[in-house]
N, C-alpha and C positions, 0 to 999 in steps of 0.2 A: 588530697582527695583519695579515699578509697573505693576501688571500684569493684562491683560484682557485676561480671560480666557473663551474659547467657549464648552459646555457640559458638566453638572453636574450628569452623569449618573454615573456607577461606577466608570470608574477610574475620572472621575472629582470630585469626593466624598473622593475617598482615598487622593487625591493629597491635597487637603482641609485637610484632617485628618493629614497625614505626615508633612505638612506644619506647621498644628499650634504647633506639637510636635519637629518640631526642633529648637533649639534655636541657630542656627548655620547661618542660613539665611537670607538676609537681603532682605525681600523682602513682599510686601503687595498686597491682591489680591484688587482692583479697583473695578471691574465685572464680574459678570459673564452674558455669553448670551447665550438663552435657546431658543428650540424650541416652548414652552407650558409655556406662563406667569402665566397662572390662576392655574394649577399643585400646589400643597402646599409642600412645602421645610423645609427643616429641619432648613434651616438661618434664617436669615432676611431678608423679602423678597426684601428691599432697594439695595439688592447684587443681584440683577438681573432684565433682560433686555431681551426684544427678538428685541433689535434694534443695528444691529451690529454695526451701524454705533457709537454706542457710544463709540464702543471699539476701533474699527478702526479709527476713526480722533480725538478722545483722543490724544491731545499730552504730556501727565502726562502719560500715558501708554506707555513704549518703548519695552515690552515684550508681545506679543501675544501665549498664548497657545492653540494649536490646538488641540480637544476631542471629537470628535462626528463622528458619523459614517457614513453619507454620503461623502462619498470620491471627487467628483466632487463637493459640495458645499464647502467641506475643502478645496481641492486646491484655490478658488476664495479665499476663505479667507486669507490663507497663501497667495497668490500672490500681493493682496492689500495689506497685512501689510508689505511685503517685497519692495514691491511699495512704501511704504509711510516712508521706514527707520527703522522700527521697529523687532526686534530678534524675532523668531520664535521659539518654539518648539511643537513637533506633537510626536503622537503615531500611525498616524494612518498609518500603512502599505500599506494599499491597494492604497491608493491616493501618496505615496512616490514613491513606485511601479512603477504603471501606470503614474509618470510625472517626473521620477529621472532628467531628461535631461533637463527639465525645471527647474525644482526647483534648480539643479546644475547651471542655466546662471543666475537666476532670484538672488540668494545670492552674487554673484560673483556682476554682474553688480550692486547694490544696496550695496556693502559693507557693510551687514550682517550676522549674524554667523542663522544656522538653525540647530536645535540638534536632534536629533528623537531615541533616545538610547532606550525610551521606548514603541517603534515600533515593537522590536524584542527581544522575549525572556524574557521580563519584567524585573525580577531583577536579570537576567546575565547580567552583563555590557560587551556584547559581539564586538558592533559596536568599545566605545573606547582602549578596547585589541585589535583591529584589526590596530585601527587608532595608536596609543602608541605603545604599548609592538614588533606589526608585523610591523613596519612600514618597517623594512629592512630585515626583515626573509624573506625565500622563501617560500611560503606557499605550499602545495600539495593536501592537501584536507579539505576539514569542513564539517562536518557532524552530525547529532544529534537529536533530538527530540525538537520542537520548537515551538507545538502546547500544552501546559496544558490541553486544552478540550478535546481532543483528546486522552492524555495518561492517565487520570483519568478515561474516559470511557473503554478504551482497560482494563486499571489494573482491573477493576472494573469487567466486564466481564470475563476476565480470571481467577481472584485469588478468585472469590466469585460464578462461573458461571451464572451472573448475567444478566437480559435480559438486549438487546441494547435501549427499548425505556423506559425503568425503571431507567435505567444509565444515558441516555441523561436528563430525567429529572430534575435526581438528580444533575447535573454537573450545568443544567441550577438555582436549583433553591438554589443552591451554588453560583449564579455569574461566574462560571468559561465556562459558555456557554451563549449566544444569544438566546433571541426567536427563531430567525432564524437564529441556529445552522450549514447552507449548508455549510458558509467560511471553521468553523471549520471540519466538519466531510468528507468534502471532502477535503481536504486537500490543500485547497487555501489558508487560510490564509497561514500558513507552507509556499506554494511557493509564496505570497509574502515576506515572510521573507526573506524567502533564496536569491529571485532576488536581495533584499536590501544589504547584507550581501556579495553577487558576488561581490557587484561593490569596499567595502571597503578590502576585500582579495583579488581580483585578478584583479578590475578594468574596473570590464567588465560591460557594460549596456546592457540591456537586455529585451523583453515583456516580460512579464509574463506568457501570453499565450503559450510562446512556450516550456516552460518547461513541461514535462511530466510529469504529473501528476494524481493519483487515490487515493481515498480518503476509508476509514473504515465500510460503510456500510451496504457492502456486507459478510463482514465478518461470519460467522456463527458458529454452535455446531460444524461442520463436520471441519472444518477447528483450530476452536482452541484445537480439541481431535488431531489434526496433530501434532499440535505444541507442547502438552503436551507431548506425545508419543516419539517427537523426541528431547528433552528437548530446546525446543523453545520457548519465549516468542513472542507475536507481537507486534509489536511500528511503527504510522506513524515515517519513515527518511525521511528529508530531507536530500539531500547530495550532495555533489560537489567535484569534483574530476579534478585535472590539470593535462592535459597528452599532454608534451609539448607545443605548444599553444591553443591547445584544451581544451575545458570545457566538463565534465561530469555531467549532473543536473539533476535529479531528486528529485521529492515527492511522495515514495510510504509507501507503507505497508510490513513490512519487519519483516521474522524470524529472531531475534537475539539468538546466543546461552544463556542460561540462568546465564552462568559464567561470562557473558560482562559485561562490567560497563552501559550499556544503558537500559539492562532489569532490573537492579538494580535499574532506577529510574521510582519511581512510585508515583500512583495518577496525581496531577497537578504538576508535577515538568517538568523543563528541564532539556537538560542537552546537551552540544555542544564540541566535539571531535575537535582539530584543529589538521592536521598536518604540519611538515615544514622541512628543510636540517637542520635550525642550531639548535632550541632547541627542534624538533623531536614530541611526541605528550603531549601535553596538556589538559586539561578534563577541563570544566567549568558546574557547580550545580548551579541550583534554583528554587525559583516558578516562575511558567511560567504563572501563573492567577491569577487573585484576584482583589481588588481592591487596598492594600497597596503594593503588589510586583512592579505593573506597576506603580503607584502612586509613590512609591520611586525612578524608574526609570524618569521619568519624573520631578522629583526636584532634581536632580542629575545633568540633562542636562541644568534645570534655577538656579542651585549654579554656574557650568560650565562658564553662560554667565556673571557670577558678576566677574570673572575672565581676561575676556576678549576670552575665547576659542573658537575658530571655528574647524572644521572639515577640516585637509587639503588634504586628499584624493592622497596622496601619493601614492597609490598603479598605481595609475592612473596617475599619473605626470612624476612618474618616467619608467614607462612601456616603453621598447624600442621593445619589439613583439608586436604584432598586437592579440589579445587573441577572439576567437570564439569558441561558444557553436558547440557543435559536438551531431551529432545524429547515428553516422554508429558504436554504442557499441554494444556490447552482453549483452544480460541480461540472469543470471538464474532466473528461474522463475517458481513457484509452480501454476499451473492452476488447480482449482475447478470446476466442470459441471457438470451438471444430465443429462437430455435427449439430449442435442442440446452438441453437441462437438467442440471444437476451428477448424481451420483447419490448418492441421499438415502440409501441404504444404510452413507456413507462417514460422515453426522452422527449424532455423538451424540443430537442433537436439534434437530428446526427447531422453531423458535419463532411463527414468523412466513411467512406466503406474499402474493405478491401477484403479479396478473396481469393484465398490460393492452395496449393492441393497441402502444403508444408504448413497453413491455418489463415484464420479471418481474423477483423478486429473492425472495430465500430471507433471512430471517434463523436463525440457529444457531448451535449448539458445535459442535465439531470440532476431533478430536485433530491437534496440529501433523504429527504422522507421517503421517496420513490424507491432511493437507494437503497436506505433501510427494511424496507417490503418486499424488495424483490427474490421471488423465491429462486430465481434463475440462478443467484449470485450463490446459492447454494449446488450446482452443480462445478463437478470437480474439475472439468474442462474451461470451465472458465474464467479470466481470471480478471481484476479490473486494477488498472492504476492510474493514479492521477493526474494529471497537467497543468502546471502553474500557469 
């Protein structure tokens, strides 16, 4: 196989590293194409190009790798190589995400395979467990930690009391975060994952946007001496829950008890809970950052295409319910405030009050819609996380 490959930032670096160290793969990179020609590279600079078109009407190139971060400039790309006959594979979540439905008619009509394993979760091979191993299982729920920058920074903070803009640095200047860390510590990347991940358990396509979603950095002293106290860790979940033909989704911030296997993983790891009727719960371990974790995920999915393997999305073909996301759930829920207070009108039930000059916090239920509305959750003293 010849590859043209677009983004030489980190994971276009590992995938480069991995590649030259395996000797299992029959496959040679062509080009690469970059945003910034003049940049000095670690190669030769004859392996790159910022003219895509050398990649894309390249007919010695039949594998197009997708790595960079503009989401709407990667879909065009992936649409044209899929246009022009040519195998795909991508990492990039956000742009799978937001065009699953397209990029699902564009491989179909075009009779090509599109791989994206290392999209989600890096080097958990979680997308082909779902496509293999679950193809005939009932699935019931998936749940897990799926963001690396995210749990590196929480560990980091909790087990070291370590400040949040001291962390993110460090995470960043690890690779295991972005400049512009918002995806991760708001916990968007997380729910594009998850959306990606819906569609290969349960079938369901879905915006992005409509998943509920809050993100780590509101988190503070006052909240992780809660967690301590109550032998708590906190971990962004992603999680997904089937209740009849209903979907349960979120991406929160969540006290796990410390005995779980999820407060167990720490630093940049993931780590993805599946459950199902016939082989019940399953745990899936790894790094969830870096440059060789994703890197190894993404030559995993171009060995895949020397095979002939495409994605058949089973869960989806064979689906005889009609499956939609549901918003009319209970959440328990740990609410944090100082002067300005949530409005109690909005819970089902508080359970719980407490009040002290160092802060307050509300325990209760509360409908996800409620959730969704409330404008209170928009004020910056306040913070909420969730309670299994």
């Amino acid at each position: 196989m010849k590859l043209g490959i677009f983004g030489f930032g980190v994971v276009g670096q590992g995938l480069y590293h991995v590649l030259q160290q395996s000797n299992t793969i029959q496959a040679e990179i062509a080009k690469f194409c970059i945003k910034n020609i003049t940049k000095p590279r670690s190669l030769d600079a004859t392996l790159f190009t910022d003219d895509k078109t050398e990649l894309l009407d390249n007919p010695e190139i039949d594998v197009i790798v997708e790595l960079i971060d503009d989401a709407e400039a990667a879909f065009e790309i992936v649409k044209t190589a899929m246009n022009s006959g040519k195998h795909v594979v991508s990492a990039n979540k956000k742009m799978i995400a937001e065009h699953l439905e397209e990029l699902l008619a564009l491989q179909k009509q075009n009779k090509v395979s599109f791989l994206y394993e290392g999209s989600c979760c890096a080097s958990i091979p979680i997308i082909r467990n779902l496509e293999e191993y679950y193809d005939n299982d009932l699935l019931t729920s998936i749940e897990g930690i799926f963001n690396g920058s995210t749990n590196f920074i929480l560990t980091k903070m909790i087990n070291e009391s370590a400040p949040y803009e001291d962390v993110l640095k460090e995470a960043q200047d690890l690779g295991f975060a972005e400049s512009d860390p918002t995806l991760d510590v708001e916990g968007i990347d997380a729910r594009y994952k998850l959306c990606i991940l819906l569609y290969h358990a349960f079938g369901l396509i879905t915006d992005p946007h409509t998943l509920f979603t809050l993100g780590i950095t509101k988190i503070n002293t006052f909240d992780i001496e809660f967690a301590q106290k109550n032998n708590f860790e906190i971990k962004l979940i992603a999680k997904a829950k089937k209740i009849g033909s209903q979907i349960d989704a979120t991406v929160l911030p969540t006290f796990v008890d410390k005995s779980s296997i999820l407060a167990q993983t720490k630093n940049e790891y993931n780590a993805v809970i599946l459950e199902s009727a016939f082989s019940e719960s399953q745990f899936l371990y790894g790094k969830g950052a870096g440059d060789k974790p994703t890197g190894s995920a993404v030559l995993s999915d171009i060995s895949a295409l020397g095979y002939g393997y495409r994605y058949e999305y089973k869960k989806s073909a064979k689906s005889k319910e009609k499956i939609e996301l549901h918003e009319d759930f209970q959440m328990r829920v740990y609410v944090r405030f100082a002067d300005q207070q949530p409005d109690e009108a909005d819970f089902t039930e508080v359970l719980e009050k407490y009040s002290s000059r160092y802060g307050n916090y509300w325990i209760g239920y509360i409908s996800r819609q409620k959730m969704k509305e409330a404008q209170w959750l928009e004020i910056p003293e306040i913070n909420v996380i969730a309670l299994g």
